[in-house]
PQR file with spaces between the fields and no chain letter, atoms N, CA, C, O and H, PARSE charges and radii, in Angstrom:
ATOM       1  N    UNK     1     169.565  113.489  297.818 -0.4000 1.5000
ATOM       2  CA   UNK     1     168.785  114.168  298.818 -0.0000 2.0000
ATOM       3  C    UNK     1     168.894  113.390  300.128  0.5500 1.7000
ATOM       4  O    UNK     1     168.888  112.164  300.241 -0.5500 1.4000
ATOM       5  N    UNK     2     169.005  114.378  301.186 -0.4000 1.5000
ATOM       6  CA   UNK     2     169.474  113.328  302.566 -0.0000 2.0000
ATOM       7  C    UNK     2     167.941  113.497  302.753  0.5500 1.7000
ATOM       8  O    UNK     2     167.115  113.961  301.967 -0.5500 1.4000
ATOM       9  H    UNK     2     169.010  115.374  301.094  0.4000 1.0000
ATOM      10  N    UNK     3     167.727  112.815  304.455 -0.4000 1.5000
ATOM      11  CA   UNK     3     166.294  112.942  305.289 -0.0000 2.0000
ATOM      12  C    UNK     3     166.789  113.987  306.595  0.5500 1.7000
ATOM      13  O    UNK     3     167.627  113.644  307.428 -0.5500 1.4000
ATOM      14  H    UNK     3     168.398  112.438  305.093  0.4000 1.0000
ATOM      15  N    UNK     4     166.390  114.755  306.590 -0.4000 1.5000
ATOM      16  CA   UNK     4     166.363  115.497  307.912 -0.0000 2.0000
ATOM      17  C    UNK     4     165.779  114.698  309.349  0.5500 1.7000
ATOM      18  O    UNK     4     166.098  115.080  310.475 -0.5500 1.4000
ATOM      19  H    UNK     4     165.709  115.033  305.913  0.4000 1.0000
ATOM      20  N    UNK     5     164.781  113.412  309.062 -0.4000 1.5000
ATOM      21  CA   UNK     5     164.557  112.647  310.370 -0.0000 2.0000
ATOM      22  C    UNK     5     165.533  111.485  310.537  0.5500 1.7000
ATOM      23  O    UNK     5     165.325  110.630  311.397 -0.5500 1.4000
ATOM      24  H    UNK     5     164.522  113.102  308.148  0.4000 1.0000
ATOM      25  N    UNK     6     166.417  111.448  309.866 -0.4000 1.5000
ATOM      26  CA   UNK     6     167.376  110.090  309.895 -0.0000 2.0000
ATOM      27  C    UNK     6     168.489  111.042  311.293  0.5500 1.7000
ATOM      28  O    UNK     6     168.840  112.165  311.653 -0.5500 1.4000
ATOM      29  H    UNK     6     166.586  112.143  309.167  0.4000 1.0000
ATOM      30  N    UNK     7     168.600  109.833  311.560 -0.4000 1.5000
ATOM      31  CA   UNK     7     169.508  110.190  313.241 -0.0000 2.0000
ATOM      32  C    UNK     7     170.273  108.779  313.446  0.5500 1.7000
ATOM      33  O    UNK     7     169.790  107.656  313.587 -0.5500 1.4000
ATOM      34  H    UNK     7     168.315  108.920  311.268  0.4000 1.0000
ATOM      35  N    UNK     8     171.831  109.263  313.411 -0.4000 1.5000
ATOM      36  CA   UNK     8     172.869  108.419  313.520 -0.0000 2.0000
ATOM      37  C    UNK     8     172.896  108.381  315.127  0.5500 1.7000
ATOM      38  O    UNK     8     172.725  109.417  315.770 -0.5500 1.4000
ATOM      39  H    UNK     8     172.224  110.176  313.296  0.4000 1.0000
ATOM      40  N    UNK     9     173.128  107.080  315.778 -0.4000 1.5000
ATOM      41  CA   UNK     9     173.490  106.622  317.338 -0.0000 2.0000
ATOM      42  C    UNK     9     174.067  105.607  317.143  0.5500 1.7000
ATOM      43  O    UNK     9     173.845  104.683  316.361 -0.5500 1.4000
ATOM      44  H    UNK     9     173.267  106.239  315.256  0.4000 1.0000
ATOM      45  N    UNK    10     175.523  105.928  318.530 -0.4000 1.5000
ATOM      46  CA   UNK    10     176.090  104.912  318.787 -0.0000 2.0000
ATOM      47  C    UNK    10     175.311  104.221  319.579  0.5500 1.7000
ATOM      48  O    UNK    10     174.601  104.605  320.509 -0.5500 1.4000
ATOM      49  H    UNK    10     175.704  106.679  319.165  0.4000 1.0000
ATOM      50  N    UNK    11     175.576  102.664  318.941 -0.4000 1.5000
ATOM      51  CA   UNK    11     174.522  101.562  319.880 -0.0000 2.0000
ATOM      52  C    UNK    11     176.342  100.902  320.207  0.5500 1.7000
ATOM      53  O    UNK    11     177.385  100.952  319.554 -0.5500 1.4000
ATOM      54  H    UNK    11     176.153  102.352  318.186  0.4000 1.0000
ATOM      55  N    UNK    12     175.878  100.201  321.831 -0.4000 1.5000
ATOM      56  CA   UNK    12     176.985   99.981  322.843 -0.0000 2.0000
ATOM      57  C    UNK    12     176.404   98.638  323.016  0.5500 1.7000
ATOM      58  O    UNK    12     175.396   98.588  323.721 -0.5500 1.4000
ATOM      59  H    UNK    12     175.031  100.161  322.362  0.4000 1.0000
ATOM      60  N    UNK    13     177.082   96.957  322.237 -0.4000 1.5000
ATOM      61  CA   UNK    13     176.578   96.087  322.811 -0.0000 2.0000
ATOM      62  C    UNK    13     176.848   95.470  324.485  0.5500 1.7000
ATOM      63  O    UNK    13     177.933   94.971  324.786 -0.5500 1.4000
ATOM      64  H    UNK    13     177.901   96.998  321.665  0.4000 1.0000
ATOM      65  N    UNK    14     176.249   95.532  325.008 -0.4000 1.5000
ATOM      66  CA   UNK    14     176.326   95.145  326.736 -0.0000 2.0000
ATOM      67  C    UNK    14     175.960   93.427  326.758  0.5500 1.7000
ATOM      68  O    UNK    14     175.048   92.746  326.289 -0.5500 1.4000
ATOM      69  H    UNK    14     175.368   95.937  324.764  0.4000 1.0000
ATOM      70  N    UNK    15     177.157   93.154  327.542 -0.4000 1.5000
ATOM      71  CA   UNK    15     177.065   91.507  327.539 -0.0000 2.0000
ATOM      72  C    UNK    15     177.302   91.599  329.463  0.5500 1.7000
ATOM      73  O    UNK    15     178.152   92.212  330.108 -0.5500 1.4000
ATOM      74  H    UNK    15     177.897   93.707  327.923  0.4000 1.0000
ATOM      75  N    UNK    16     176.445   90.937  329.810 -0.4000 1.5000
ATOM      76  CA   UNK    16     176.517   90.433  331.317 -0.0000 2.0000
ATOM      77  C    UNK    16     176.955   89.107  331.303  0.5500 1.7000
ATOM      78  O    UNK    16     176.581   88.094  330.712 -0.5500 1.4000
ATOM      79  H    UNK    16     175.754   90.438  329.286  0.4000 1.0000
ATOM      80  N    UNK    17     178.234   89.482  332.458 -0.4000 1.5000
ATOM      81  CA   UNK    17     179.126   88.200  332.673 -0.0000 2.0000
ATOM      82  C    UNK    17     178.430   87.456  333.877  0.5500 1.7000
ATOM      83  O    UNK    17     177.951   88.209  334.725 -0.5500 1.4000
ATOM      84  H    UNK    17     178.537   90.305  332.938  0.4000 1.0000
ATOM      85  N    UNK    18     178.322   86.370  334.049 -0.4000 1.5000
ATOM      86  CA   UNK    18     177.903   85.464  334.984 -0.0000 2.0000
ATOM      87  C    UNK    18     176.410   85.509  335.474  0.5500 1.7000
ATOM      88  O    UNK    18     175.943   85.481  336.612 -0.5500 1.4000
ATOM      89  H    UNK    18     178.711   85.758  333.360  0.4000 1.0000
ATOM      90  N    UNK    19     175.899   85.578  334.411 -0.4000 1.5000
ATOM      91  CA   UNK    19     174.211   85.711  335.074 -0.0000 2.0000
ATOM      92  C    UNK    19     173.695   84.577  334.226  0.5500 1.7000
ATOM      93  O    UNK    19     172.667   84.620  333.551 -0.5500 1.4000
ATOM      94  H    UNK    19     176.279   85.601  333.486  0.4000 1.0000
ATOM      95  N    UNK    20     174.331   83.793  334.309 -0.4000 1.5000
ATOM      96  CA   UNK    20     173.404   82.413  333.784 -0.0000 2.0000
ATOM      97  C    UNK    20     174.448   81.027  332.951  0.5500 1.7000
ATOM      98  O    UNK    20     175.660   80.950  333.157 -0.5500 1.4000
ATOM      99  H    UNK    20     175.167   83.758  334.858  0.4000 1.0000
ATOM     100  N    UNK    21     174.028   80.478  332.440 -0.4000 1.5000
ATOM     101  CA   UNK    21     174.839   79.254  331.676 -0.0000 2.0000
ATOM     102  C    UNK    21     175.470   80.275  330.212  0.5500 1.7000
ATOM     103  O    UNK    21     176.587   80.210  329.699 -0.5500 1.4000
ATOM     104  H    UNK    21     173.044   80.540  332.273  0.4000 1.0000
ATOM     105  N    UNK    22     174.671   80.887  329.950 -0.4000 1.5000
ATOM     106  CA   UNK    22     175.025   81.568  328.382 -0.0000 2.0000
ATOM     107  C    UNK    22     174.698   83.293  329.050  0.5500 1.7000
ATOM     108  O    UNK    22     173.843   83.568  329.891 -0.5500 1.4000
ATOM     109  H    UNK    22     173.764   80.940  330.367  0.4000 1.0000
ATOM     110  N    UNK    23     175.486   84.087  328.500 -0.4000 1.5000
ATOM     111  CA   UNK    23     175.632   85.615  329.464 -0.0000 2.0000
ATOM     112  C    UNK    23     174.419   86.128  328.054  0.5500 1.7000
ATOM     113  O    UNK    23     174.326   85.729  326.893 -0.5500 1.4000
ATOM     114  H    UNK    23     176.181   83.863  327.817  0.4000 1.0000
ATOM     115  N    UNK    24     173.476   87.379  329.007 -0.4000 1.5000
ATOM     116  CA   UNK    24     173.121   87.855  328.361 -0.0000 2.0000
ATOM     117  C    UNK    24     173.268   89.404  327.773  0.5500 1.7000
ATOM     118  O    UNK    24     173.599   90.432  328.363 -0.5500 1.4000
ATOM     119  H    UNK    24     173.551   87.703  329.950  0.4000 1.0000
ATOM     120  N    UNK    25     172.999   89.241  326.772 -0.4000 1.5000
ATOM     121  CA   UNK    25     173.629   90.315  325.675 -0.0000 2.0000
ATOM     122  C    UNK    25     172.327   91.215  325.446  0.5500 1.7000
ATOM     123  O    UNK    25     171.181   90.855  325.176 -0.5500 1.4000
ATOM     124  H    UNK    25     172.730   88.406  326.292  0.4000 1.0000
ATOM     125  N    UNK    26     172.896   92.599  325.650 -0.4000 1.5000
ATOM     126  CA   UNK    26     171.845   93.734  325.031 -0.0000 2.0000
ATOM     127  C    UNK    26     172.431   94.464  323.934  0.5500 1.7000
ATOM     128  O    UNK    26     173.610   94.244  323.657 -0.5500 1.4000
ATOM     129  H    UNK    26     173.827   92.891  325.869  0.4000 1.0000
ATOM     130  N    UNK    27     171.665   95.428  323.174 -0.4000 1.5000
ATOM     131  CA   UNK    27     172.254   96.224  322.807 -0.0000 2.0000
ATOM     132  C    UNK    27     171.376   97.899  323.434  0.5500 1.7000
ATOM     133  O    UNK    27     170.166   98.022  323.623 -0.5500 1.4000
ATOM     134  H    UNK    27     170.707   95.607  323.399  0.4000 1.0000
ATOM     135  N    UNK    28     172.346   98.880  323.616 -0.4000 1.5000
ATOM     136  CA   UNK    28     171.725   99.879  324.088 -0.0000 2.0000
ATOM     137  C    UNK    28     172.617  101.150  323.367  0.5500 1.7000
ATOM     138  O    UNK    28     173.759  101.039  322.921 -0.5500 1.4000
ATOM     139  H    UNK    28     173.329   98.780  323.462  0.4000 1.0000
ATOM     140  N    UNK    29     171.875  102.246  323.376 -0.4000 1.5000
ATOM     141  CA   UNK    29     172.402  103.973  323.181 -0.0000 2.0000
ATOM     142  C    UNK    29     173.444  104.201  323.699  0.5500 1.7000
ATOM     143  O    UNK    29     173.723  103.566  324.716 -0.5500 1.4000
ATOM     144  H    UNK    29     170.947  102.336  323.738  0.4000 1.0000
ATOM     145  N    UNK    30     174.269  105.075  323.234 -0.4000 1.5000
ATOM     146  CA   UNK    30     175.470  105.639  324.256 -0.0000 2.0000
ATOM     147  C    UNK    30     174.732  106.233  325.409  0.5500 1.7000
ATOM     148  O    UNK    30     175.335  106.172  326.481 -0.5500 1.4000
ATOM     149  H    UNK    30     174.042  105.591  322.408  0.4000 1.0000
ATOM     150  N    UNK    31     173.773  106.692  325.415 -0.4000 1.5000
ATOM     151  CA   UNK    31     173.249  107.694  326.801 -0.0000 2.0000
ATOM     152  C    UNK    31     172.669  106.678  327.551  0.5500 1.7000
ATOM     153  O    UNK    31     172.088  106.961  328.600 -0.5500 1.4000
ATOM     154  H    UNK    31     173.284  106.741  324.545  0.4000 1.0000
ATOM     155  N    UNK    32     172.741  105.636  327.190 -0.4000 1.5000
ATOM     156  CA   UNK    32     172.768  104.402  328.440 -0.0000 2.0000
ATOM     157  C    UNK    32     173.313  103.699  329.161  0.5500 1.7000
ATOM     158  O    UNK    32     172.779  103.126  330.111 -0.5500 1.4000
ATOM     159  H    UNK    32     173.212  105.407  326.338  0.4000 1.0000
ATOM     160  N    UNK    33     174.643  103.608  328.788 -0.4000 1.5000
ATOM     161  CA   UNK    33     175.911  102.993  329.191 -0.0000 2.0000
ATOM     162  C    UNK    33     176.102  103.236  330.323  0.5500 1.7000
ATOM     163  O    UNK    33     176.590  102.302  330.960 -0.5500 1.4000
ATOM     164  H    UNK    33     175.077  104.073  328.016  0.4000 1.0000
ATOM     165  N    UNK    34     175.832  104.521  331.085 -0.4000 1.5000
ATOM     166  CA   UNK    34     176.252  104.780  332.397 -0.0000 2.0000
ATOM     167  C    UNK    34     175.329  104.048  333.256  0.5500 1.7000
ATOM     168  O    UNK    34     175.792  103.308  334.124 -0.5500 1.4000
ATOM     169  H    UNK    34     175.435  105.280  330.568  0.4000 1.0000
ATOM     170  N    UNK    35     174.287  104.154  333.130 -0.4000 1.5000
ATOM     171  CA   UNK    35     173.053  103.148  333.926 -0.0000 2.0000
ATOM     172  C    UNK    35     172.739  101.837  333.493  0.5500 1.7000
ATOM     173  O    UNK    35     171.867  101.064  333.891 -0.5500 1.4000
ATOM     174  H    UNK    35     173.910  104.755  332.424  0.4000 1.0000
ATOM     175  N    UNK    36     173.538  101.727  332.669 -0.4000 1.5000
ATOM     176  CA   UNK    36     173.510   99.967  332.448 -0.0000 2.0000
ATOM     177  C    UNK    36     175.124   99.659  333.835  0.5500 1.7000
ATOM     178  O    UNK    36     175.210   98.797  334.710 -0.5500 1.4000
ATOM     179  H    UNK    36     174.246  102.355  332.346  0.4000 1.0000
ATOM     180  N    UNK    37     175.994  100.631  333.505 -0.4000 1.5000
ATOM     181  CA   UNK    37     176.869  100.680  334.553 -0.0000 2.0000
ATOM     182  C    UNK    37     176.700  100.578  336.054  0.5500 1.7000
ATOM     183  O    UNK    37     177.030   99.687  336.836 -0.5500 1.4000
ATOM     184  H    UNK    37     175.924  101.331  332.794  0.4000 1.0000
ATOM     185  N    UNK    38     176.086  101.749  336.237 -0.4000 1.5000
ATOM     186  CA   UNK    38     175.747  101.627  337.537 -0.0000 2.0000
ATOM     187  C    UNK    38     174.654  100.830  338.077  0.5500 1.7000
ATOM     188  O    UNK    38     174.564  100.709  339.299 -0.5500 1.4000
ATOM     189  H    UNK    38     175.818  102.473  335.601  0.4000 1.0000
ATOM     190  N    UNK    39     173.759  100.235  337.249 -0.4000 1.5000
ATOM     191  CA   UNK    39     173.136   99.254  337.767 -0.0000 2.0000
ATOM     192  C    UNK    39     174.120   98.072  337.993  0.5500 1.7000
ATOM     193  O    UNK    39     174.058   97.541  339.103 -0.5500 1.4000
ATOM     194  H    UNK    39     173.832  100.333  336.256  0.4000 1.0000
ATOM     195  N    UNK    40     174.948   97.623  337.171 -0.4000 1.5000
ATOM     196  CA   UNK    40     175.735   96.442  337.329 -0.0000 2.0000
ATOM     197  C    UNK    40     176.630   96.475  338.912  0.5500 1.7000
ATOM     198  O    UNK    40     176.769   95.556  339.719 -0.5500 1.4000
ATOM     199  H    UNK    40     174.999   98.053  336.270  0.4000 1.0000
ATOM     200  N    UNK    41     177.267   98.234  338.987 -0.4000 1.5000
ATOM     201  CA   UNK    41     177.541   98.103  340.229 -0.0000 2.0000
ATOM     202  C    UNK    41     177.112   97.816  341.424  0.5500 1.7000
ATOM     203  O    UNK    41     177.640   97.145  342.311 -0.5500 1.4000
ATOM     204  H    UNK    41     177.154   98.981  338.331  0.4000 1.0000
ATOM     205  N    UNK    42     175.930   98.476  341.380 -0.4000 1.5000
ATOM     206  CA   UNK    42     174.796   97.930  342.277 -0.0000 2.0000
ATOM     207  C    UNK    42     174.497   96.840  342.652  0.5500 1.7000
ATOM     208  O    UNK    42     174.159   96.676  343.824 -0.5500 1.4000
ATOM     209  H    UNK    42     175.501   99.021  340.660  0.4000 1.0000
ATOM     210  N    UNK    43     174.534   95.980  341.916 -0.4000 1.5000
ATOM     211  CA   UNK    43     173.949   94.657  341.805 -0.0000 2.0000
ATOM     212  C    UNK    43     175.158   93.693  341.962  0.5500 1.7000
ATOM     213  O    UNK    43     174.717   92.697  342.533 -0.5500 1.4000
ATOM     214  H    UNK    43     174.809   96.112  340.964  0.4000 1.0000
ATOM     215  N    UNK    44     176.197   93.573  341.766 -0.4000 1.5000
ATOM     216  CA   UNK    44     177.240   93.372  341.972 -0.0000 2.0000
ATOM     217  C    UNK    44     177.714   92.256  340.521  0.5500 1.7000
ATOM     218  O    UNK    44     178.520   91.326  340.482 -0.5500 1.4000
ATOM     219  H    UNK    44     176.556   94.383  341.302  0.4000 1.0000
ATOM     220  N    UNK    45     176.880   92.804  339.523 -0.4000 1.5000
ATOM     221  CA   UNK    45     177.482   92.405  338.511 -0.0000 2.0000
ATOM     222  C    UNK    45     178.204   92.580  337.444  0.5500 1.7000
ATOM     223  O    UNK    45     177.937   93.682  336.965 -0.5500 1.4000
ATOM     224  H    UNK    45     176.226   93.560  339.555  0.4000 1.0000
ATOM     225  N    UNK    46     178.949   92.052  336.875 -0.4000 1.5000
ATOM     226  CA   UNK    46     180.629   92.379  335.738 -0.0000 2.0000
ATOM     227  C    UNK    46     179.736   92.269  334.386  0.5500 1.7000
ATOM     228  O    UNK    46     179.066   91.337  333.943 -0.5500 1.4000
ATOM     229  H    UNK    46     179.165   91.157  337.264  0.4000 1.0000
ATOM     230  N    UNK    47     179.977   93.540  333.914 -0.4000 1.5000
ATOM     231  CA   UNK    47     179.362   93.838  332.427 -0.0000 2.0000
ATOM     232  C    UNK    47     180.713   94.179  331.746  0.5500 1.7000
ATOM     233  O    UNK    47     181.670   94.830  332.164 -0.5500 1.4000
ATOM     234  H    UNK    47     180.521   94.298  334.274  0.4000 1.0000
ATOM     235  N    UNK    48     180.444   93.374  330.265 -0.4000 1.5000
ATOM     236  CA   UNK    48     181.269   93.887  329.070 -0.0000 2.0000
ATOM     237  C    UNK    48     180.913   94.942  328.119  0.5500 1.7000
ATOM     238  O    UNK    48     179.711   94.845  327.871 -0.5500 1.4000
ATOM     239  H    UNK    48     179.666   92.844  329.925  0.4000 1.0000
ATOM     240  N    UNK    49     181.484   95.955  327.454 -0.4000 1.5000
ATOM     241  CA   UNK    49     181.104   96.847  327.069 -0.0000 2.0000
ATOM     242  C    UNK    49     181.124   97.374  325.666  0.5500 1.7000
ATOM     243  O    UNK    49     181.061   98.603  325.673 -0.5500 1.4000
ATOM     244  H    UNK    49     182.461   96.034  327.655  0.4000 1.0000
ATOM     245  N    UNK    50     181.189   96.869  324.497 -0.4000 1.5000
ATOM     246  CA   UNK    50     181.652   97.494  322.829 -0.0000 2.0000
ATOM     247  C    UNK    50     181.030   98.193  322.315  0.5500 1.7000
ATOM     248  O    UNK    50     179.811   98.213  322.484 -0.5500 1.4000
ATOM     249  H    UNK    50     181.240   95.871  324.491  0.4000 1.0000
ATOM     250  N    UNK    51     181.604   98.929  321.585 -0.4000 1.5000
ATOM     251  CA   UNK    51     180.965  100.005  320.347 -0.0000 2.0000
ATOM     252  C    UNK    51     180.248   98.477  319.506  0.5500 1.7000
ATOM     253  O    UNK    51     180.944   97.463  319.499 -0.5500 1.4000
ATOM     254  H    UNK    51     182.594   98.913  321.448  0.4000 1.0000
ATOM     255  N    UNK    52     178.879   98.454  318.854 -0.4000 1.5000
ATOM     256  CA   UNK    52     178.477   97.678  317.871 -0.0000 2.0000
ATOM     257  C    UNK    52     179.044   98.799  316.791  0.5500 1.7000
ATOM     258  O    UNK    52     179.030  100.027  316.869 -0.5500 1.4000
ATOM     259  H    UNK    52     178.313   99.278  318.859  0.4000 1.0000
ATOM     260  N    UNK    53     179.538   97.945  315.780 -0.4000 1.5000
ATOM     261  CA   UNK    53     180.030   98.298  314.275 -0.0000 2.0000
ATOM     262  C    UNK    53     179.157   98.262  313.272  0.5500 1.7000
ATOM     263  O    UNK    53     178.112   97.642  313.472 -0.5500 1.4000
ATOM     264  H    UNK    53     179.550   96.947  315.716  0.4000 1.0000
ATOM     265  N    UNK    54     179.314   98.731  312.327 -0.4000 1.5000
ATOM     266  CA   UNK    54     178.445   98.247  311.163 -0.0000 2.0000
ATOM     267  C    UNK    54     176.727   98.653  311.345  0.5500 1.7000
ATOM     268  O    UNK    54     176.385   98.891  312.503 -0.5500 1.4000
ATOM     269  H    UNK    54     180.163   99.234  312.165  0.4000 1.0000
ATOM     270  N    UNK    55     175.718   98.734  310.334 -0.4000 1.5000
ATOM     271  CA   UNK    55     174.628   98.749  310.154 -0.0000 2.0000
ATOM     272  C    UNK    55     174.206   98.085  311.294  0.5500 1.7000
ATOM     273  O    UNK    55     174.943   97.155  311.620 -0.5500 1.4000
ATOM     274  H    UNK    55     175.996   98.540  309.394  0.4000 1.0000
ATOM     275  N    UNK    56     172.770   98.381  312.342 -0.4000 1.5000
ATOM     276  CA   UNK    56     172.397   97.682  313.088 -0.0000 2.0000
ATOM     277  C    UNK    56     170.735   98.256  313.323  0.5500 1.7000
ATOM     278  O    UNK    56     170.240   99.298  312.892 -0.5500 1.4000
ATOM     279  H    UNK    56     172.171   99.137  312.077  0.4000 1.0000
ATOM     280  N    UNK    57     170.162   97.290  314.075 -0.4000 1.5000
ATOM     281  CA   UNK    57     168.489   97.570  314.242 -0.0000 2.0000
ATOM     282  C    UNK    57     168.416   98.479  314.993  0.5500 1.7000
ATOM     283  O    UNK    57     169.285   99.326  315.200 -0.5500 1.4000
ATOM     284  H    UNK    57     170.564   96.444  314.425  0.4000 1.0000
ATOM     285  N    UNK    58     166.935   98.361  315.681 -0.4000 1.5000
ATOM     286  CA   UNK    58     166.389   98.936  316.763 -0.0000 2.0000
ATOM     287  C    UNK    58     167.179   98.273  318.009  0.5500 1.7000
ATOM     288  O    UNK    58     167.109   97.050  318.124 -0.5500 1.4000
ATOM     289  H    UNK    58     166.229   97.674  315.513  0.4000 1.0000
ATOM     290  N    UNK    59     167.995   99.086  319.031 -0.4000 1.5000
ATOM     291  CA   UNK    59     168.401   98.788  320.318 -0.0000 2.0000
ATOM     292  C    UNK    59     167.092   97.627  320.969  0.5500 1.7000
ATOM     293  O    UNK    59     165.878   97.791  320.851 -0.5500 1.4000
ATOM     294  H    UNK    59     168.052  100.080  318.937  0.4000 1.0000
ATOM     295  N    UNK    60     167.683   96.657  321.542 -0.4000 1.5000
ATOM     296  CA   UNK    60     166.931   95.731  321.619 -0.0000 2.0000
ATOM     297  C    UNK    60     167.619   94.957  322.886  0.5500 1.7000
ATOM     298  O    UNK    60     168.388   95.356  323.761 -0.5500 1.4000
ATOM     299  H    UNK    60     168.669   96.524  321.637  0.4000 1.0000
ATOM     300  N    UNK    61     166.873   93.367  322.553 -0.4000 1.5000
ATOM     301  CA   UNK    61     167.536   92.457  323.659 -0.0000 2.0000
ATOM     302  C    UNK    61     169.332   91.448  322.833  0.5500 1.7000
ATOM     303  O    UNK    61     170.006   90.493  323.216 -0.5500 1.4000
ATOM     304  H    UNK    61     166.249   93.043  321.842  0.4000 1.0000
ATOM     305  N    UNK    62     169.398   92.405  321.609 -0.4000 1.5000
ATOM     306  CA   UNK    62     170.432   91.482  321.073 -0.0000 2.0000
ATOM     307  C    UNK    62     170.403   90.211  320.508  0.5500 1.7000
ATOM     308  O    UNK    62     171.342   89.677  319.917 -0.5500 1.4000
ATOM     309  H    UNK    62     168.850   93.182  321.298  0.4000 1.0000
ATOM     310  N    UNK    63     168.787   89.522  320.798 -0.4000 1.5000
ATOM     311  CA   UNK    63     168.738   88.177  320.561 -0.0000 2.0000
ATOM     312  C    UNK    63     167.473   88.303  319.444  0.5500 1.7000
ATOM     313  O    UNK    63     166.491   87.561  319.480 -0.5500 1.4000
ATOM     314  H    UNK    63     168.024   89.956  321.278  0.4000 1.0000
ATOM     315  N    UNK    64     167.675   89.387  318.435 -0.4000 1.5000
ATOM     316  CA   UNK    64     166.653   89.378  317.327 -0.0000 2.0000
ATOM     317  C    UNK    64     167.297   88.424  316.034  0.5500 1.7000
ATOM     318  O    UNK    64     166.447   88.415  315.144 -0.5500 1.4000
ATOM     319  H    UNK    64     168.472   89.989  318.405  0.4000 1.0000
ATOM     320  N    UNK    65     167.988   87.966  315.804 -0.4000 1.5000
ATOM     321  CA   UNK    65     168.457   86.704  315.137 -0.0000 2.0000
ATOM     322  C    UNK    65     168.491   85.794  315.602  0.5500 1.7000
ATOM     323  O    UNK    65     168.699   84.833  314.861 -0.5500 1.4000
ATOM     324  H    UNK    65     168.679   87.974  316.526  0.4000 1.0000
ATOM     325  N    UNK    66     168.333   85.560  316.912 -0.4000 1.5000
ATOM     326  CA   UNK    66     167.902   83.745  317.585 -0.0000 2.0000
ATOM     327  C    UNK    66     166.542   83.179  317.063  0.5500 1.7000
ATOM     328  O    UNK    66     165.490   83.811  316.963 -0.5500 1.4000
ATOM     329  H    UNK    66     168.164   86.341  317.513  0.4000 1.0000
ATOM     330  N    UNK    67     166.714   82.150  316.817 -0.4000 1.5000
ATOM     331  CA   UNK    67     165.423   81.413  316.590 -0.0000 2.0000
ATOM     332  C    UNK    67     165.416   80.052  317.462  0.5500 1.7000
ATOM     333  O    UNK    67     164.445   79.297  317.420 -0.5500 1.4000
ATOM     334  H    UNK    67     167.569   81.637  316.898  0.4000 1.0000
């Protein structure tokens, strides 16, 4: 038996290049990518962009396994 509320999304990990000693990493929705984009243009900062693979959480700050 499937769930009718289960909902598959691509999550897009976003890593910002040069904003600190260690770059910080998000993870976000595909329907975010463009405004994680164009904010970077804006701002005049260089973002990296991947499909996350595999099983993953709630879209977040990426740093839910740091301790």
């Amino acid at each position: 038996m499937t769930s009718k509320n289960r909902r598959t999304v691509q999550l897009y990990e976003i890593t910002y290049i040069g904003t600190g000693p260690e770059p910080e990493v998000r993870t976000v929705e595909a329907g975010e990518v463009a405004a994680v984009i164009a904010y970077a243009g804006e701002h005049g900062v260089q973002v990296l962009v991947r499909p996350c693979r595999g099983p993953v959480g709630e879209p977040g700050t990426g740093k839910e396994g740091a301790s």
